[in-house]
C-alpha positions, 0 to 999 in steps of 0.5 A, spaced: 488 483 439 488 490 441 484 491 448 480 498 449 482 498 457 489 495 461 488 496 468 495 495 472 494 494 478 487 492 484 486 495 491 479 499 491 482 504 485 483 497 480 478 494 482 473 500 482 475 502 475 475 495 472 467 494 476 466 501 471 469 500 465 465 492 465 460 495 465 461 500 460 463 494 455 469 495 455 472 489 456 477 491 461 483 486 463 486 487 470 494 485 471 493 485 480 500 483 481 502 478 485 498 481 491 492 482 489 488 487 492 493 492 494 495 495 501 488 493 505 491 485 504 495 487 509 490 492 514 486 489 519 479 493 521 477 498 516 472 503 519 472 509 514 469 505 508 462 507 507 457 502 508 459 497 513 457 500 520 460 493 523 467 496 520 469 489 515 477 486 515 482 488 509 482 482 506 475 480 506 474 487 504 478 486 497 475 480 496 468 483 496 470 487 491 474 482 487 468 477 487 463 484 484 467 486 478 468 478 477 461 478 476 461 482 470 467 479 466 474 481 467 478 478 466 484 477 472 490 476 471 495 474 478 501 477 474 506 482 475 507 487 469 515 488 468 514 493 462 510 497 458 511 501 452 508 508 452 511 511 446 505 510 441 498 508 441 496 501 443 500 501 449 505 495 450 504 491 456 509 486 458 509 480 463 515 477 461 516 476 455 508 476 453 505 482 450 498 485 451 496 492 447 491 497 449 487 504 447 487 505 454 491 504 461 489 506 468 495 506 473 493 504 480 500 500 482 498 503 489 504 504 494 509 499 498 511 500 505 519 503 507 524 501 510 528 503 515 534 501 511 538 498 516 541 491 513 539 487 519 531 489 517 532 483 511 536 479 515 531 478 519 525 478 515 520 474 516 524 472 523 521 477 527 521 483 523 515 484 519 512 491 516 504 487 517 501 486 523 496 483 521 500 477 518 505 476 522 502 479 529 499 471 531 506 469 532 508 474 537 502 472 542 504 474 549 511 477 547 514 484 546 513 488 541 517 494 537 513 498 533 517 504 528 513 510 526 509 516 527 504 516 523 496 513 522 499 505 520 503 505 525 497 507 530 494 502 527 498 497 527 500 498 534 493 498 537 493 492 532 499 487 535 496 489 542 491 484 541 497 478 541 502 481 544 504 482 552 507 489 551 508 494 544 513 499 544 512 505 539 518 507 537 518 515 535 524 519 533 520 526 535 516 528 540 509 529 536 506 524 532 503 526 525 497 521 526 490 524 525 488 525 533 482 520 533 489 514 532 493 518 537 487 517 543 486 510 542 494 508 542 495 513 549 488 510 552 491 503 551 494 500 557 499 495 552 503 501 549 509 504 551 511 510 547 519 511 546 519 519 544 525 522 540 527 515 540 530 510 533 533 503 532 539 503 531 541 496 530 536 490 530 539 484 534 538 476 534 540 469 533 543 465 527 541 459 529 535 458 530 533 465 526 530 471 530 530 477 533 532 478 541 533 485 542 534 492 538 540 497 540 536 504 540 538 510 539 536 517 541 535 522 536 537 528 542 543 525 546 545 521 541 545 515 547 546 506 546 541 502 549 539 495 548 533 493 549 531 486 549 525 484 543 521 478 540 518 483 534 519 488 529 514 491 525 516 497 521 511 502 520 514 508 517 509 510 510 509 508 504 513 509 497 509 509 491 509 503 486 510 508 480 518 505 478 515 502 470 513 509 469 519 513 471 523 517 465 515 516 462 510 520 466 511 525 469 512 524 478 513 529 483 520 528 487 517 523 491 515 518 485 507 520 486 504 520 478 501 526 477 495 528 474 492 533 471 487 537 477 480 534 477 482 529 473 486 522 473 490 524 466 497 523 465 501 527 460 500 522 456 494 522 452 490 515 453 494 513 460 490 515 467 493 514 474 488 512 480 488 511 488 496 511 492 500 511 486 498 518 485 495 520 491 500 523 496 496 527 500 490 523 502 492 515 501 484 513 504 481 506 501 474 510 499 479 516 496 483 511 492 475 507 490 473 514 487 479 515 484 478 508 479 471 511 478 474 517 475 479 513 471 474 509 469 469 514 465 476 519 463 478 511 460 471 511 456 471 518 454 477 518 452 475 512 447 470 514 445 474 521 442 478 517 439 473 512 436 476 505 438 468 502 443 
C-alpha cells in the first residue's frame, strides 16, 4: 500500500500537519518516534502559546494536540524510523526491517539538546546529571544545583529547578547571556540563583557506589583557574542539534545539520519532501513557529499530490 502522506515526526510541527493533511483526506500516517511530542515533553510552562491565557505544561499540551488529530483518524505509530530512501517516488520509509511508502513525506524530527561532551556527563547519566528539568528536578528538593548555559532553555530550566532546589547555580562561560531579556530578568530577580560569569565544568564529580554525582571541578574561561565545588545536580542546557541524521548526503543542510528550505515554503530540494518546525528552523525554535510550519507542510503536502495526481 502506497500512502499519500508520511509524517516523520510529532511536537506541534507533526502534529499540526497530521490535524491538516486528515482533514484534507489524506490519510496521513505519523512515525512520533519513541518520544512522542518532541522537545515541549520535556518544558514546563508554556506561556507563549496562543490560546492559553493561564500558560498549560508541555506535556499536557502535547497530549492535547496528539487527542485532536486522533480525533480525525491518523494513524500514530510510537516507532523510531531508521531509514528512508528518497531516490525515487514513493518514498521508502523503514522502522527496522518493515517498509511503508509514500507520495509525500514531511519532515518534523525536531531537535535534541548538546552535551558538554565530557565522558563523565553519561557516566552519571541519570544519577545526577539531567538535560530535563522537568523530569528529573523532584529528585533534587532542597539541594544545590549547577545549571550549564547561556541561552532561553537554560533560563527556563533554572528558574524552573528553583521550585525544588535549595540553591541553583547558572554556570556561564561568558559575561553576557544570549537569552531574550524577559528570560534574563526573572533568573537575575530570583533570590535562589547564583550566576557564575566566564565560568565552565571542567569535570563533573561523583561516587560509584551508590552512583551520584557530589561535586564539579570548575573551571574559568579568563584565568584558566580549578575549583571544586560540591553538587548534588547536573543539568545541561546548552542548546539544540537538529535531529536531521537520516537525511544527511540527501536533503540539503546548512553546517549545522538544519534542513533547508525553499523561502517562504517548506520544500526541500527534493520534490514531494517538505521539512517542518526545528529541524529546519535555526533561527526562531518557538512551539507556535514550529505549529505554523506543520500548517505550511500540510497544504505544500496537498498541492504537491494534487499536481501530481495521486488524491
Amino acid at each position: 500500500m502506497v500512502h499519500n502522506v508520511i509524517i516523520i515526526g510529532s511536537g506541534p510541527a507533526g502534529y499540526t500537519a497530521a490535524l491538516y493533511t486528515a482533514r484534507a483526506d489524506l490519510k496521513p500516517i505519523m512515525f512520533a518516534g519513541l518520544q512522542p511530542g518532541g522537545q515541549l515533553m520535556i518544558t514546563t510552562d508554556v506561556e507563549n502559546y496562543p490560546g492559553f491565557p493561564d500558560g498549560i505544561m508541555g506535556p499536557e499540551m502535547m497530549d492535547l494536540f496528539r487527542r485532536q488529530v486522533e480525533r480525525f483518524g491518523v494513524e500514530i505509530h510510537q516507532e523510531q524510523v531508521t531509514k528512508v530512501d528518497l531516490t525515487e517516488r514513493p518514498f521508502k520509509v523503514y522502522v527496522e526491517n518493515e517498509k511503508y511508502e509514500a507520495h509525500a513525506l514531511i519532515i518534523t524530527t525536531g531537535a535534541s539538546a548538546k552535551w558538554i561532551g565530557l565522558e563523565s556527563e553519561f557516566v552519571y547519566g541519570g544519577f545526577g546529571v539531567s538535560a530535563c528539568a522537568t523530569c528529573d528536578g523532584f529528585f533534587f528538593r532542597n539541594r544545590e544545583v549547577i545549571v550549564v548555559g547561556g541561552g532561553d532553555t537554560a533560563m527556563e530550566e533554572a528558574n524552573y529547578l528553583t521550585r525544588h532546589a535549595s540553591k541553583v547555580y547558572l554556570v556561564h562561560r561568558r559575561h553576557e547571556f544570549r537569552a531574550s531579556k524577559i528570560m534574563q530578568d526573572r533568573v537575575l530577580a530570583n533570590p535562589k540563583v547564583e550566576v557564575l560569569y566566564n565560568t565552565a565544568i571542567d569535570e563533573i564529580l561523583g561516587e560509584t557506589s551508590p552512583k551520584r554525582v557530589t561535586g564539579v571541578r570548575l573551571v574559568s574561561t579568563v584565568t584558566g583557574e580549578l575549583r571544586e565545588m560540591p553538587i548534588s545536580g547536573v543539568f545541561i542546557a546548552i542548546g539544540h542539534q537538529p535531529n536531521s541524521e537520516l537525511f544527511r548526503g540527501v536533503l540539503d543542510m546548512d553546517s549545522v545539520g538544519y534542513i533547508l528550505t525553499l523561502p517562504g515554503t517548506t520544500k526541500t530540494n527534493i520534490p514531494g519532501v517538505f521539512a517542518a518546525g526545528d529541524v529546519a528552523d535555526s533561527v526562531y525554535r518557538q512551539a507556535v513557529s514550529a505549529a505554523g510550519t506543520g500548517c505550511m507542510a500540510a497544504i505544500d503536502a496537498e498541492r504537491f499530490l494534487e499536481s501530481e495526481e495521486h488524491r
